[in-house]
C-alpha positions as a Python dict, from the first residue, in 0.01 Angstrom:
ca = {
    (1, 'X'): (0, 0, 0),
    (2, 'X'): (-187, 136, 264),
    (3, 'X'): (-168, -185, 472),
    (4, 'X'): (214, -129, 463),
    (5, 'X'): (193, 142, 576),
    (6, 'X'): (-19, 24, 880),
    (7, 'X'): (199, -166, 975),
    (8, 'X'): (487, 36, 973),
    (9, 'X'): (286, 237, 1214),
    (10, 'X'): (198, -39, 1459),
    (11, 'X'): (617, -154, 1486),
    (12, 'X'): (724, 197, 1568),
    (13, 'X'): (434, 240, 1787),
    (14, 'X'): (530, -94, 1924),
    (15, 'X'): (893, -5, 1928),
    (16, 'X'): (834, 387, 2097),
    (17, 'X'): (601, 171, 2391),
    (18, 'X'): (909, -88, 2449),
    (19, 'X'): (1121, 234, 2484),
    (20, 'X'): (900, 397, 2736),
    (21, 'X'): (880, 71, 2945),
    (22, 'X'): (1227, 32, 2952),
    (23, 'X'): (1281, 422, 3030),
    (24, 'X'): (1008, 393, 3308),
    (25, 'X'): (1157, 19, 3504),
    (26, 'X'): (1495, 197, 3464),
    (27, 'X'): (1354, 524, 3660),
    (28, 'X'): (1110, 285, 3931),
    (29, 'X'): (1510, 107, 3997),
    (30, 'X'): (1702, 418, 4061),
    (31, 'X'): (1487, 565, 4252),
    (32, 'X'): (1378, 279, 4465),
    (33, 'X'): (1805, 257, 4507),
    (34, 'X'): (1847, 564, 4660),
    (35, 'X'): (1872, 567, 5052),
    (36, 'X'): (1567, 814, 5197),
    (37, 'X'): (1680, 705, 5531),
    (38, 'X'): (2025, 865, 5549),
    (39, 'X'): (1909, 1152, 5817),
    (40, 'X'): (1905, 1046, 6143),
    (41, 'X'): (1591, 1206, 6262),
    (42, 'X'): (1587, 1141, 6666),
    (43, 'X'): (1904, 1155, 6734),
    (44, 'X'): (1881, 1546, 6921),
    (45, 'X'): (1528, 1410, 7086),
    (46, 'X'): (1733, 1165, 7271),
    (47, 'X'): (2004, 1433, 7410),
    (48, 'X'): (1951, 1507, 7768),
    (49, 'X'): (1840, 1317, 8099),
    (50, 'X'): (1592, 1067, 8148),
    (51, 'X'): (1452, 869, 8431),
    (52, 'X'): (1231, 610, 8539),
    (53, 'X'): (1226, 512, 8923),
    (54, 'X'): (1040, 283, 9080),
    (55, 'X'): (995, 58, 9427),
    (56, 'X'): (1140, -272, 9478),
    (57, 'X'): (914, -559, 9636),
    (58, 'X'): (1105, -508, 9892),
    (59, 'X'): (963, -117, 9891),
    (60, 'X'): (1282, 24, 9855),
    (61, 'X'): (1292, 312, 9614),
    (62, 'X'): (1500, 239, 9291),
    (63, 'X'): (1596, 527, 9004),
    (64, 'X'): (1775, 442, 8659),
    (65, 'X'): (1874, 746, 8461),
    (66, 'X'): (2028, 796, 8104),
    (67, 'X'): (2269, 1118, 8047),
    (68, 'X'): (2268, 1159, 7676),
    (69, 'X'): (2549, 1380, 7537),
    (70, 'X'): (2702, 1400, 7201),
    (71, 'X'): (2833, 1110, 7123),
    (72, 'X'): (2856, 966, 7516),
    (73, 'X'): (2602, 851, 7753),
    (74, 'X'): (2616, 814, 8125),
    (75, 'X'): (2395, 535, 8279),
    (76, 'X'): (2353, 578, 8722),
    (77, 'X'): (2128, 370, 8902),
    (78, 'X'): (1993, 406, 9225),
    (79, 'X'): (2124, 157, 9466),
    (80, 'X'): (2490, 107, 9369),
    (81, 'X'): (2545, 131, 8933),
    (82, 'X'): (2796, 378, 8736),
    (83, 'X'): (2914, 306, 8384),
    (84, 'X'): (3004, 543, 8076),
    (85, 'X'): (3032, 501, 7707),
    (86, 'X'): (3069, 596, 7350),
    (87, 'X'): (2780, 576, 7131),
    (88, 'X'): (2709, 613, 6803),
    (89, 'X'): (2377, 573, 6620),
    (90, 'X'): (2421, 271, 6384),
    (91, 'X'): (2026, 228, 6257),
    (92, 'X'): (1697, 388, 6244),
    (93, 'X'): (1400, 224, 6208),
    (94, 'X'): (1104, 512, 6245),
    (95, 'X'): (1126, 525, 6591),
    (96, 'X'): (1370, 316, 6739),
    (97, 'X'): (1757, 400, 6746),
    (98, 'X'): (2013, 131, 6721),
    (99, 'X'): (2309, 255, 6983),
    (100, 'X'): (2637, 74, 6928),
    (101, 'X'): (2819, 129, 7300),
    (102, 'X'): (3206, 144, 7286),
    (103, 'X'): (3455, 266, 7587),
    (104, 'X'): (3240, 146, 7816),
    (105, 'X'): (3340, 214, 8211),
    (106, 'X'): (3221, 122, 8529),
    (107, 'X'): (2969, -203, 8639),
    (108, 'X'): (2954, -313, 8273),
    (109, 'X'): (3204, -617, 8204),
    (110, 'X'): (3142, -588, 7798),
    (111, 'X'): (3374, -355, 7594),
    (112, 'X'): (3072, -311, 7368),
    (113, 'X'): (2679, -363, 7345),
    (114, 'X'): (2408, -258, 7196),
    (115, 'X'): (2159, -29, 7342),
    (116, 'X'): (1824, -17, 7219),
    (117, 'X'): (1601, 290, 7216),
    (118, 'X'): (1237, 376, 7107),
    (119, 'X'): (1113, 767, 7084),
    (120, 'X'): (784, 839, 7160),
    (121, 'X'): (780, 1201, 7081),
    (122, 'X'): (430, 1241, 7170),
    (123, 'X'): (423, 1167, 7540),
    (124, 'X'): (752, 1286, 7529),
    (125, 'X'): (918, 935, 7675),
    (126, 'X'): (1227, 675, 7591),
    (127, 'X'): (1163, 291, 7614),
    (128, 'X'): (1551, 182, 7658),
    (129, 'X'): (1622, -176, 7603),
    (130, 'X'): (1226, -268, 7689),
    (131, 'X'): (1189, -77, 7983),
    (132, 'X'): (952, 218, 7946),
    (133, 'X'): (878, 510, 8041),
    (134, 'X'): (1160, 696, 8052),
    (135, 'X'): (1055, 1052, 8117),
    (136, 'X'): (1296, 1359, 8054),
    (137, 'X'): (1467, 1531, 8357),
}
């Protein structure tokens, strides 16, 4: 009788462990599911001017700045470059922004691109499409 009984014990132990498993995978999926990523976290860091200038081998000076606004951006380059655009943040990958351009105006012949930009908050810097050092204005 008592061996029954044992046995009994061991299924619903059995049974309350298969339970627990299954409460426990279900938990590990829904909460791997849900997106931790939906704030955009650099997306005010980049707002504002930056800069990176330079000389040519020539030893002519040469400046590229960035006007971030909200929701535009302004690219001027020193000699001779203008253009304007939409942008809107499409991914963010710890650091680096995905910018999808739109509207774009001036010496740009594509109606949209992609701009690439990495935040280095520390030394306070942009790397824009693999050019670094950006500083702020």
């Amino acid at each position: 009788m008592y061996l029954i009984l044992l046995n009994y014990q061991i299924t619903y132990l059995f049974i309350a462990a298969l339970f627990c498993l299954a409460l426990f995978v279900i938990a590990v999926w829904y909460f791997t599911g849900i997106n931790k990523k939906s704030k955009i976290l650099n997306k005010n860091f980049i707002l504002g001017q930056w800069e990176r200038k330079g000389l040519s081998p020539d030893g002519e000076a040469w400046s590229f700045r960035y006007i971030f606004e909200n929701n535009s951006v302004e690219m001027k380059g020193i000699p001779d470059f203008y253009a304007k655009a939409n942008y809107r943040i499409i991914k963010e990958d710890e650091n680096l922004l995905s910018l999808e351009l739109a509207n774009i105006e001036g010496n740009i012949e594509h109606e949209q691109a992609i701009l690439m930009v990495a935040v280095d908050r520390k030394g306070d810097r942009l790397t824009i499409d693999g050019k670094s050092s950006y500083k702020r204005v």
